[in-house]
N, C-alpha and C positions, 0 to 999 in steps of 0.2 A: 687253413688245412693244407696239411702240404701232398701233394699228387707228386709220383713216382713212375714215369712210362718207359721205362729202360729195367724192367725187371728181369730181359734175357739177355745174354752175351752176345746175342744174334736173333735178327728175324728167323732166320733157316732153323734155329734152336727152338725157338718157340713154337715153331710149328708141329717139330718133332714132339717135342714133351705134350703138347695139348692134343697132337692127332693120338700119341700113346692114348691118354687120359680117355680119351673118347672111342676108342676101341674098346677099353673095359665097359665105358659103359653099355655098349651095344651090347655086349656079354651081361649085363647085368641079371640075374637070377629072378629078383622081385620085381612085379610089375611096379610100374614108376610111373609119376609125371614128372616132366621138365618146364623152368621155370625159368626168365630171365628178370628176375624183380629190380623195378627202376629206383636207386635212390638217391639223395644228393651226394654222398662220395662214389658214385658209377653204379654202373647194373652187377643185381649178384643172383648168380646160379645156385639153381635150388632144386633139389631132387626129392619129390615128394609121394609116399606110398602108404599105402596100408588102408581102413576106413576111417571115414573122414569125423563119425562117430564117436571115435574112440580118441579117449584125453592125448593131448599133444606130445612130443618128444620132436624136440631138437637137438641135431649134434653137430659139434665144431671141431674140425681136423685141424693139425698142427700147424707149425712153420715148415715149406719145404715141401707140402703137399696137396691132399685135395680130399674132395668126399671118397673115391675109390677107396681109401682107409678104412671105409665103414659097410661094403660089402660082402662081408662075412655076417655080421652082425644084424645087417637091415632087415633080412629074412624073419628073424626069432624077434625081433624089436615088434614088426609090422601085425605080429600076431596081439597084441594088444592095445598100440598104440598107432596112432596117426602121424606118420614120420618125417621131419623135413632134415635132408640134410645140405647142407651149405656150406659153400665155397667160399673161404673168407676171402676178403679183399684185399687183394695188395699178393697173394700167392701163387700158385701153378696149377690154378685149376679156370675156369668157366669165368670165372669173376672179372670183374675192372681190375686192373694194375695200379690203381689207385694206393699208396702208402699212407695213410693220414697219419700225423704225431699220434705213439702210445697216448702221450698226458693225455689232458682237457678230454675226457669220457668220449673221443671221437668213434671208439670199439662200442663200447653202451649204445652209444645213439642210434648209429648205422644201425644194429642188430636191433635195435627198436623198430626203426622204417619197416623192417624185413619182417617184421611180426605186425607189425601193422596193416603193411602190403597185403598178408597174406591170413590176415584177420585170426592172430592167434591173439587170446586174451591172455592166456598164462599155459605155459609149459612147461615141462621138467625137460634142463638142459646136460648133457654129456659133452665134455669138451677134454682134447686131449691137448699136453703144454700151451700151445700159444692159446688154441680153440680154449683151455679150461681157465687160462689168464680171461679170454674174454667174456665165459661164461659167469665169474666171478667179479668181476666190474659190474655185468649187467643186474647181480645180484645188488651190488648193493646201491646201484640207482635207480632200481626196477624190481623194487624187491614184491611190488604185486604182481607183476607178471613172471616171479619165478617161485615153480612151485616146488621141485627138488633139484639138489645139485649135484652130480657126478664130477669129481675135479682127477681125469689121468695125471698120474706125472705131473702136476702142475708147476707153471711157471707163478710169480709173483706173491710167493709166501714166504719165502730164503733167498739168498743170495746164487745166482750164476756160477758156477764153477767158473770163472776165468782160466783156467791151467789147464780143462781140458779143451777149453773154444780154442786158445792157443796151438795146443797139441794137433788138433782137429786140423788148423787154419795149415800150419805147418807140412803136416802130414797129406795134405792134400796135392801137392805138389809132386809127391810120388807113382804118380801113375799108379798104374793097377794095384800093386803092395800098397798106396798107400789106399786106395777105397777099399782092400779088404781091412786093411787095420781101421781106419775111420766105425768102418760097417760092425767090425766088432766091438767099439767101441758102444757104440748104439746099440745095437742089437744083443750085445750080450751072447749067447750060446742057442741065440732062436734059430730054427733051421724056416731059412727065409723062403719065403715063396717065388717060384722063379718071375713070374709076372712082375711082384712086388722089387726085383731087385735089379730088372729091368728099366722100373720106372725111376729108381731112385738114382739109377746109374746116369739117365739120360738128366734127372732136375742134379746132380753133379758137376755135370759134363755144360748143361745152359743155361742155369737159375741165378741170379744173383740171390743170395739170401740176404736179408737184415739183418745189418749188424747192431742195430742199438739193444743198449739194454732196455729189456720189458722194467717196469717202475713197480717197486713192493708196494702192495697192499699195508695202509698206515693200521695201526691196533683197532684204531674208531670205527675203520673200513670195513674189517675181518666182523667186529661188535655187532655192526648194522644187518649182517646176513642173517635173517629171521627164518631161512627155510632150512629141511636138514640137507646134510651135504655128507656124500662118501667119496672121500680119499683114497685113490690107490697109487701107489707106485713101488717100482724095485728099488730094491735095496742095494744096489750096486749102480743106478743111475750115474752117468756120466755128466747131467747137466747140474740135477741140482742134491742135497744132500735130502735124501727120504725121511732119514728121521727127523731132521730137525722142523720139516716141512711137518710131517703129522705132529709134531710138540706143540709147535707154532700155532696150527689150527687147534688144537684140542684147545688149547689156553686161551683163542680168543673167538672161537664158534660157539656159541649154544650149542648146536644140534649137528654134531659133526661125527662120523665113523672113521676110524683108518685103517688101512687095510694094508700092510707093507708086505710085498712078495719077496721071498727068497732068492735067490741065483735071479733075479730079473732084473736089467737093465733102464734107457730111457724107454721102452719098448717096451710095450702092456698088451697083452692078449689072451686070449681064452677067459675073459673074464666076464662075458656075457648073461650066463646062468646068476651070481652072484650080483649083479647091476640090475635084472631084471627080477632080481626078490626085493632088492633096495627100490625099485623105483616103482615097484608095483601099485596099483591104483586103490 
């Protein structure tokens, strides 16, 4: 397993980015519990709301981020479902710094412990890129514990844009011009929320991001997914190509929807209402 503990540019960096982090959550809207589940790639932060009653939902935020992503959302989610959502590990949020190798299902497993820890037998998972890469491994090793799949933008159905990580990597370099160029590149024409681009300014400024490539899902992989799953993404994504992604799926899911957004980038939102008819109980 390989462990990564230099995921900031700096101590002083990290403090910033995660006291941001937890500023929001004091702000948080939805009453919550806080979680720190022990597993063997490190502790992972869990933010857990709604009754306890009501059928499970888990959600997995990207590369680069953390659950804050999903506080718009937890509100309207909490009204039917029992919500956890989690810091993945190895990112800029609550979690261990831990990187384990993409391959050998090291994302599956972990996310096993964490539904173990936390006594879920099966839930419908939403995951956005890296989060819907892991919610889709977890599928097809754990396909009794996953009972619908919401995949944003996912990663590990097509290939990387390489041209525009370069673009990206390049452009980075330019101070301020170049994060608004980056930001546009991502974000597409969304009018960003100042908090949100505060945060993104600071995991910028003291994140190191992973660079490897996430590994495609083989035909047999996609085959083995028995539960339905809905696809969204824009159709101007900068990371990965959206239609080929929904072709891709349709051809090798049984039970898959796609859903490709107009003018939308790697950057999916407002799509709450439409996830919550799909995932409905």
């Amino acid at each position: 397993m390989k462990t990564n503990n230099t995921i900031y540019k700096s101590a002083n960096g990290k403090i910033k980015a995660l006291d941001f982090y937890n500023s929001i959550l004091k702000d948080w809207t939805t009453p919550c519990r806080e979680h720190q589940i022990i597993t063997t790639y490190g502790s992972t932060f869990v933010l857990e709301s709604g009754n306890k009653s009501l059928p499970k939902l888990v959600l997995l935020h990207g590369s680069g981020t953390n659950s804050a992503m999903w506080k718009a959302d937890v509100a309207e989610y909490s009204k039917n479902f029992h919500v956890f959502a989690v810091d993945v590990i190895g990112e800029c949020g609550n979690s261990a710094e831990n990187r384990p190798h993409f391959k050998d299902k090291h994302y599956s497993d972990w996310l096993n412990e964490v539904f173990e820890k936390l006594k879920i037998n099966q839930a419908t998972i939403i995951g956005c890129s890296l989060g819907a890469w892991i919610a889709t491994e977890f599928a097809v090793y754990f396909p009794q514990k996953t009972e619908k799949l919401v995949l944003i933008a996912t990663a590990g159905i097509t290939q990387l844009k390489l041209s525009s990580v370069l673009l990206i990597t390049v452009t980075s370099a330019f101070g301020e011009w170049g994060f608004n160029k980056i930001n546009k590149m991502i974000y597409g024409d969304l009018d960003i929320d100042k908090t949100a681009l505060q945060f993104v300014s600071l995991v910028q400024k003291h994140f190191i991001p992973r660079t490897e490539l996430l590994p495609l899902f083989s035909t047999t992989e996609l085959e083995n997914i028995a539960c339905p799953v809905l696809f969204i993404g824009g159709e101007t994504d900068c990371f990965y190509n959206t239609t080929k992604t929904a072709k891709r799926l349709k051809k090798t899911v049984a039970n898959v929807q796609n859903m490709i957004l107009k003018n939308t980038g790697h950057v999916v939102v407002n799509q709450s209402k439409t996830i919550q008819q799909f995932i409905k109980p």
